[in-house]
Biopython code that builds the backbone (N, CA, C, O; Angstrom):
import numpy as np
from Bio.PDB.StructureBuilder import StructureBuilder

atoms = [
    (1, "UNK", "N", (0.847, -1.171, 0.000)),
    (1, "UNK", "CA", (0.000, 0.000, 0.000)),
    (1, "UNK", "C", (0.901, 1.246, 0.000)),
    (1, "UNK", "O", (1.794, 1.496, 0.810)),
    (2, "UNK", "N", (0.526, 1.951, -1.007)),
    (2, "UNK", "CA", (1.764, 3.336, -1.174)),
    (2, "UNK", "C", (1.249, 4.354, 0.051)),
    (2, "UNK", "O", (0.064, 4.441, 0.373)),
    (3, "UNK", "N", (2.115, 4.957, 0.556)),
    (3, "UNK", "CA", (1.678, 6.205, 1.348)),
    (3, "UNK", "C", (1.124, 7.193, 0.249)),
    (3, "UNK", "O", (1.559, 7.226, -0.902)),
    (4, "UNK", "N", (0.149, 7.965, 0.719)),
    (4, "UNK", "CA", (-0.503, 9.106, -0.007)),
    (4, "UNK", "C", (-0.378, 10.239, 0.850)),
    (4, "UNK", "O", (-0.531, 10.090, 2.063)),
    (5, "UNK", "N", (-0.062, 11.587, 0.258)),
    (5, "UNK", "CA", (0.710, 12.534, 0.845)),
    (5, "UNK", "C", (-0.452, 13.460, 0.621)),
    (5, "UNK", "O", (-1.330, 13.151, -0.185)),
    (6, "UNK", "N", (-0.480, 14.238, 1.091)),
    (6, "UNK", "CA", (-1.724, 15.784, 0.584)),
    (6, "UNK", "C", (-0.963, 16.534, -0.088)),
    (6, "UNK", "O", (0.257, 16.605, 0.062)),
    (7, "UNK", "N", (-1.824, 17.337, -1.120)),
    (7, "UNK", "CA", (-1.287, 17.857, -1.501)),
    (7, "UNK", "C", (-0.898, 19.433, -0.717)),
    (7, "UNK", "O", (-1.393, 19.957, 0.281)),
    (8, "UNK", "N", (0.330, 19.955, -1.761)),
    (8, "UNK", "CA", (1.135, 21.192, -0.954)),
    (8, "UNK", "C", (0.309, 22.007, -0.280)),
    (8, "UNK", "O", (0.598, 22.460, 0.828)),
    (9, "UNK", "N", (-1.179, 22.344, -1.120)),
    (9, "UNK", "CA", (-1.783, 23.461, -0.541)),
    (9, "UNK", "C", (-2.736, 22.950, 0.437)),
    (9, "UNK", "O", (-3.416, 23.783, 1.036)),
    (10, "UNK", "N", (-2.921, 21.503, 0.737)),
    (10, "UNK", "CA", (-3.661, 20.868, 1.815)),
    (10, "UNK", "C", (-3.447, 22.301, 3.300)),
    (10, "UNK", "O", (-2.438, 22.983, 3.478)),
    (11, "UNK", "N", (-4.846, 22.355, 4.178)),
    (11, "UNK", "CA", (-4.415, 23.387, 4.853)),
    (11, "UNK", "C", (-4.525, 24.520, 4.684)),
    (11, "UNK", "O", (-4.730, 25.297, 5.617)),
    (12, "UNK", "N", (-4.437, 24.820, 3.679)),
    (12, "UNK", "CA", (-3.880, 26.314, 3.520)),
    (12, "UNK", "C", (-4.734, 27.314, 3.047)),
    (12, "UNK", "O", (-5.409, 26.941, 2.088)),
    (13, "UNK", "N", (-4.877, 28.196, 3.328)),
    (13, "UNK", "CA", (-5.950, 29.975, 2.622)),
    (13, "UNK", "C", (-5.557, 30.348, 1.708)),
    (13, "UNK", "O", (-4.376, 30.290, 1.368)),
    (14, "UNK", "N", (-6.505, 30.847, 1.060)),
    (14, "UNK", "CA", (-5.657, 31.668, 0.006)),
    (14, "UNK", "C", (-6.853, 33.200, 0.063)),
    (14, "UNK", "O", (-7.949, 33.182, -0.499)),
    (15, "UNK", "N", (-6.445, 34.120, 0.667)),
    (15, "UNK", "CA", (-6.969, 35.417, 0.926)),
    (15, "UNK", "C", (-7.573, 36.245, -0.362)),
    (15, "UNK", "O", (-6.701, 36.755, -1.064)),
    (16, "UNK", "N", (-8.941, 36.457, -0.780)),
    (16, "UNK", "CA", (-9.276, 37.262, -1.714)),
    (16, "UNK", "C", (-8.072, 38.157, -1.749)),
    (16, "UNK", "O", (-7.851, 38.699, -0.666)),
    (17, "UNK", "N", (-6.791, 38.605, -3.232)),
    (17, "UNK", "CA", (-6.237, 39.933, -2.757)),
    (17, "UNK", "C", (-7.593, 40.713, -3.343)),
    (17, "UNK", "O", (-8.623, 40.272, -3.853)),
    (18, "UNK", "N", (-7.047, 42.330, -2.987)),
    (18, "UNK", "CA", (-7.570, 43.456, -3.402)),
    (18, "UNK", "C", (-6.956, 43.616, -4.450)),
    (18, "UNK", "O", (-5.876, 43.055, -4.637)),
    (19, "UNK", "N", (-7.620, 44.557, -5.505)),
    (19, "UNK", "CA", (-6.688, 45.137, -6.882)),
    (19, "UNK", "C", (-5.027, 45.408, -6.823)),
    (19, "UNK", "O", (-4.222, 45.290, -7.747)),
    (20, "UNK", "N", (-4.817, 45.751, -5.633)),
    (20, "UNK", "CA", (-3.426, 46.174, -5.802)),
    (20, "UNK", "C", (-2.680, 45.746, -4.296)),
    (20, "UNK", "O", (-2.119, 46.371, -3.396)),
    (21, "UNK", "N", (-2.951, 44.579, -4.520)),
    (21, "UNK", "CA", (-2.017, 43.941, -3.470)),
    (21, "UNK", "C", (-1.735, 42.972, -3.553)),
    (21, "UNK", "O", (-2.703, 42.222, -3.684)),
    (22, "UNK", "N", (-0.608, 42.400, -3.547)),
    (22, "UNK", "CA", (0.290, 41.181, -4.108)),
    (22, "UNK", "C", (-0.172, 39.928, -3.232)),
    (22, "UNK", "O", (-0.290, 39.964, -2.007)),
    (23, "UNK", "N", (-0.329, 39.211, -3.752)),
    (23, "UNK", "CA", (-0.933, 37.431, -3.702)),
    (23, "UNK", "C", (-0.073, 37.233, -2.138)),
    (23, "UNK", "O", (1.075, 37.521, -1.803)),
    (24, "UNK", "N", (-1.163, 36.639, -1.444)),
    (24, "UNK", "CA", (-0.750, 36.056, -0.217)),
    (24, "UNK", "C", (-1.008, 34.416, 0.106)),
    (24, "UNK", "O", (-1.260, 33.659, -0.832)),
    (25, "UNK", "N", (-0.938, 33.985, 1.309)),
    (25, "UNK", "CA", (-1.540, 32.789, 1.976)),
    (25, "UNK", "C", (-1.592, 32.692, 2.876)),
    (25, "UNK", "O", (-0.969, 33.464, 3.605)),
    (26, "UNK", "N", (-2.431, 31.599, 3.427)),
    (26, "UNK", "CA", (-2.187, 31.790, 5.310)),
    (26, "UNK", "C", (-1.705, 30.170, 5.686)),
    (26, "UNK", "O", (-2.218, 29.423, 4.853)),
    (27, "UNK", "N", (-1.231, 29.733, 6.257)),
    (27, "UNK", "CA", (-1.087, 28.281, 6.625)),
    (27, "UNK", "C", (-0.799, 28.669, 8.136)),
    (27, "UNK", "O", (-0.032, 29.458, 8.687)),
    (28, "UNK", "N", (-1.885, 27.642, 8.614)),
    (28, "UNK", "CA", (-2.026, 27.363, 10.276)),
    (28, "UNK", "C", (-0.954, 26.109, 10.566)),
    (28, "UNK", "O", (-0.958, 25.212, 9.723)),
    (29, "UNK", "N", (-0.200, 26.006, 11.498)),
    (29, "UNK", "CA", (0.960, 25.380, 11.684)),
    (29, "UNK", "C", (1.133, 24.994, 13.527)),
    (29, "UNK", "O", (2.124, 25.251, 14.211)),
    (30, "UNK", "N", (-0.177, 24.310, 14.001)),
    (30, "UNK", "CA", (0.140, 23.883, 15.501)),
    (30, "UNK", "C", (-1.013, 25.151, 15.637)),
    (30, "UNK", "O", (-2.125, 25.131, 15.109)),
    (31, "UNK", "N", (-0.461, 26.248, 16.476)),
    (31, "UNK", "CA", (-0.864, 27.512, 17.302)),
    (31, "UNK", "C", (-0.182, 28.324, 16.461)),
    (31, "UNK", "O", (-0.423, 29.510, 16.684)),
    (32, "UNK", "N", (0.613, 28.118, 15.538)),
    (32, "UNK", "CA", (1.001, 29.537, 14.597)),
    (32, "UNK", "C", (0.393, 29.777, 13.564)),
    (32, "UNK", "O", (-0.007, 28.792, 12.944)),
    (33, "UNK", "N", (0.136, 30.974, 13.072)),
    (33, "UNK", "CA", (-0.306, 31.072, 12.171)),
    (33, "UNK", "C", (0.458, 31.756, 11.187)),
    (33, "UNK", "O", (0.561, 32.910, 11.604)),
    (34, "UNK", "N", (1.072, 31.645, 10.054)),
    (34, "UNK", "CA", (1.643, 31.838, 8.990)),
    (34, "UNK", "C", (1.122, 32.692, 7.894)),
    (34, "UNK", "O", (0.344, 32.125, 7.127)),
    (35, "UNK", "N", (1.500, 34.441, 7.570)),
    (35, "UNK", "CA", (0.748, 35.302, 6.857)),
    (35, "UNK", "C", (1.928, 35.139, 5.772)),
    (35, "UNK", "O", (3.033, 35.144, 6.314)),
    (36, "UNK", "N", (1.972, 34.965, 4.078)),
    (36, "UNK", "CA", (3.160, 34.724, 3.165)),
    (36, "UNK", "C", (2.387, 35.879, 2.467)),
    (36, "UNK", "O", (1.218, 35.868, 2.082)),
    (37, "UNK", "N", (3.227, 36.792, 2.398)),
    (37, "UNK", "CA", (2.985, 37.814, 0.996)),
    (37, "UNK", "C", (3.805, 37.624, 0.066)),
    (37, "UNK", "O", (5.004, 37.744, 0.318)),
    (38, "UNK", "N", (3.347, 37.261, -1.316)),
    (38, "UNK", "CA", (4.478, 37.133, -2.450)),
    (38, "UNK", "C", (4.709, 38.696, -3.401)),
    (38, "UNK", "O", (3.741, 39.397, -3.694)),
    (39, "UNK", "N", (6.165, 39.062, -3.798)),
    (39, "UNK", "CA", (6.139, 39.955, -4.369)),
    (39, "UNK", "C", (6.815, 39.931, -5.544)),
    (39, "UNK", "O", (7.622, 39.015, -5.697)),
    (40, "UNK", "N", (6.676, 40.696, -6.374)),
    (40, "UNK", "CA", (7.099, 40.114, -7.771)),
    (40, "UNK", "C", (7.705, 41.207, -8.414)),
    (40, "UNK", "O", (6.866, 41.999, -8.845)),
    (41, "UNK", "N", (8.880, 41.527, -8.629)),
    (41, "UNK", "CA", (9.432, 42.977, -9.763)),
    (41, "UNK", "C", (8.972, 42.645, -10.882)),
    (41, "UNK", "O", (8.784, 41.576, -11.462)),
    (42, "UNK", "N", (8.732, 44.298, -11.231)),
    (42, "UNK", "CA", (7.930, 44.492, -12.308)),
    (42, "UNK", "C", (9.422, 44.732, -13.429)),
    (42, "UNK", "O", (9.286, 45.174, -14.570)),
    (43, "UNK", "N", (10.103, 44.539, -13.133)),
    (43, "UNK", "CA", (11.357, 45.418, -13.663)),
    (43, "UNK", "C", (12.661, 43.545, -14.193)),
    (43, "UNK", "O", (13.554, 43.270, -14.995)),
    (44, "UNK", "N", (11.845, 42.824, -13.036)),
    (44, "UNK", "CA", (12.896, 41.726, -13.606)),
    (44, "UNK", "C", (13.059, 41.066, -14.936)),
    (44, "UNK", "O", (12.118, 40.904, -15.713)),
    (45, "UNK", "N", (14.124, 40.740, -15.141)),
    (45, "UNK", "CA", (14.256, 40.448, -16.645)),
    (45, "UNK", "C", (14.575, 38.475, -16.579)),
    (45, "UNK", "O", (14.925, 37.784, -17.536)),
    (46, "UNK", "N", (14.331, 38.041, -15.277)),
    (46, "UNK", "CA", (14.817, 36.781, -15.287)),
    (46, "UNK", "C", (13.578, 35.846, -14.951)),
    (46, "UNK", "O", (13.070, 35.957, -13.835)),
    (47, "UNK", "N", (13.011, 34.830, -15.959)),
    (47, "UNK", "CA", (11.790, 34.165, -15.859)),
    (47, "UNK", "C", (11.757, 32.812, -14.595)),
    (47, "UNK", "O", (12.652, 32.030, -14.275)),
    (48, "UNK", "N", (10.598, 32.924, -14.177)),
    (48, "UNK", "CA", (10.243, 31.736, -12.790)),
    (48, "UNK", "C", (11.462, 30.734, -12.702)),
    (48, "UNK", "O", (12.149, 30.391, -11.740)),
    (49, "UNK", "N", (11.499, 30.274, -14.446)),
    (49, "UNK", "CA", (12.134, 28.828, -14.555)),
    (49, "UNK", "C", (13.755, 29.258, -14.781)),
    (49, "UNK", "O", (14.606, 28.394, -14.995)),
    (50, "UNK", "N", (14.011, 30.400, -14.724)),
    (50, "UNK", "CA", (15.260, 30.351, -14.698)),
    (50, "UNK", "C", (15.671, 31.209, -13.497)),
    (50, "UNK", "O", (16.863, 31.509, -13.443)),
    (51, "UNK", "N", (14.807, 31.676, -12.461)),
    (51, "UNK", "CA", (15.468, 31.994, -11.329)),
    (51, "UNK", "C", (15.161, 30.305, -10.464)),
    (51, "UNK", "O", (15.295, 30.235, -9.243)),
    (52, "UNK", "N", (14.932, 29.606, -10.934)),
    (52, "UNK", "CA", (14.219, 28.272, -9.901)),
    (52, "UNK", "C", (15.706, 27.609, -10.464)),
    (52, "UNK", "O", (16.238, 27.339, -9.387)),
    (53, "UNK", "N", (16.463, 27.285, -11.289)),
    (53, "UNK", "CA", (17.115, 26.371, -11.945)),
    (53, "UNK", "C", (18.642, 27.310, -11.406)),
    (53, "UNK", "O", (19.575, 26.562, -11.116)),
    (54, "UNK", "N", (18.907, 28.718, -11.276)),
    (54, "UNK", "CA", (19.554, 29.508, -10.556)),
    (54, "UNK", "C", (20.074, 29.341, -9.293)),
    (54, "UNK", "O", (21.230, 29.478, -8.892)),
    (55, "UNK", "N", (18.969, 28.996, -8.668)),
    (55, "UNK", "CA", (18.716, 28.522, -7.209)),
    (55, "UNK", "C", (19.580, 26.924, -6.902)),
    (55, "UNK", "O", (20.474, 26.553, -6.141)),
    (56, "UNK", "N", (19.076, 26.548, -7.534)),
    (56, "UNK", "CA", (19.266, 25.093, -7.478)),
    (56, "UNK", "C", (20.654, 24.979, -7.786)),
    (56, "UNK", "O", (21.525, 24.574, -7.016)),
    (57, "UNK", "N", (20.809, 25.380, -9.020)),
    (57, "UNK", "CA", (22.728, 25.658, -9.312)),
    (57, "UNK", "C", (23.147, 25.755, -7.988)),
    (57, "UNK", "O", (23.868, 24.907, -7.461)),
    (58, "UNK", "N", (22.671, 26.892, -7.345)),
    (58, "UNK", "CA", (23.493, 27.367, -6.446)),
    (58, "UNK", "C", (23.660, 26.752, -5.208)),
    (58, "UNK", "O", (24.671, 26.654, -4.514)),
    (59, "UNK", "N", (22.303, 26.274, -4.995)),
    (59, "UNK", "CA", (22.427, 25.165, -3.656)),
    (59, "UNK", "C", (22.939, 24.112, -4.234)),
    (59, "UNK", "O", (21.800, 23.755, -3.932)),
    (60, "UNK", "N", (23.368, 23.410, -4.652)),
    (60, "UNK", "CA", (24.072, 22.302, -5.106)),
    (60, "UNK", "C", (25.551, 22.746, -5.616)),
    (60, "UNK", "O", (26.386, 22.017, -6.151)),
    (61, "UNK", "N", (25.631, 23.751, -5.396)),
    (61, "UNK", "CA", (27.192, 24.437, -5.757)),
    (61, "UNK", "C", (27.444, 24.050, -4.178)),
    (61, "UNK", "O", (27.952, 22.971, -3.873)),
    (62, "UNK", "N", (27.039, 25.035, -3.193)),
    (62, "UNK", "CA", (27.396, 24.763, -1.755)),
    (62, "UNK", "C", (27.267, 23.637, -1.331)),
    (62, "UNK", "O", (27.924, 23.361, -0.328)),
    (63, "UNK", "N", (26.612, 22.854, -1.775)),
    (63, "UNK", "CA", (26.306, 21.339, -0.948)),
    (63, "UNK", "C", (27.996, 20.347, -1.286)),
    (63, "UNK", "O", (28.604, 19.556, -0.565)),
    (64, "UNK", "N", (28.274, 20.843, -2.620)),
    (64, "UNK", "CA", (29.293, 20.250, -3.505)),
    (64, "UNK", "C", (30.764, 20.526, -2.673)),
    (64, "UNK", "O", (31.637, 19.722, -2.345)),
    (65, "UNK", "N", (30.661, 22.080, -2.461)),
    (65, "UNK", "CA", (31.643, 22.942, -1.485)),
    (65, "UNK", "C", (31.882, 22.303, 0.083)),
    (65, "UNK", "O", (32.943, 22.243, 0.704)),
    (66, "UNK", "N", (30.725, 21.915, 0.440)),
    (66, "UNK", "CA", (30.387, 21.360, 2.224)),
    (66, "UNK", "C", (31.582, 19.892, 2.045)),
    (66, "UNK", "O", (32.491, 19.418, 2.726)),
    (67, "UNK", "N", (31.144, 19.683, 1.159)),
    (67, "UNK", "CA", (31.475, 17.751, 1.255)),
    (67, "UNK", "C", (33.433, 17.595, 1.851)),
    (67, "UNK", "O", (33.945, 16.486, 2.004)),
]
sb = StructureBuilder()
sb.init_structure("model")
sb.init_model(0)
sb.init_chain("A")
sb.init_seg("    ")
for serial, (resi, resn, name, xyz) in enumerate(atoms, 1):
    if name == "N":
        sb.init_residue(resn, " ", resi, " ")
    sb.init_atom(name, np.array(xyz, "f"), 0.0, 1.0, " ", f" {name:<3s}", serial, name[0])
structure = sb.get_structure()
């Protein structure tokens, strides 16, 4: 029998925004409660999938460095 996991947003709010206010969430965590505002430059020139693949370079650069 496979374990079945929930999915990521299992839990979680997602707050009507207003016109001009950047995408949030709420995730309840025990007795905490967790407010995430996401913000986004209007000005960046570097797309989702290549700041995500950026990232990853980079943590796996240091992980490489640790050993």
């Amino acid at each position: 029998m496979a374990n079945k996991l929930p999915p990521a947003t299992a839990g979680m709010t997602f707050p009507r925004p207003k016109p001009d206010t950047p995408p949030s969430m709420v995730k309840k965590i025990g007795k905490t409660t967790y407010l995430v505002w996401a913000h986004f430059s209007e000005t960046s020139t570097e797309t989702m999938e290549d700041k995500i693949k950026r990232m990853l370079r980079e943590e796996v650069r240091q992980m490489m460095a640790d050993e």
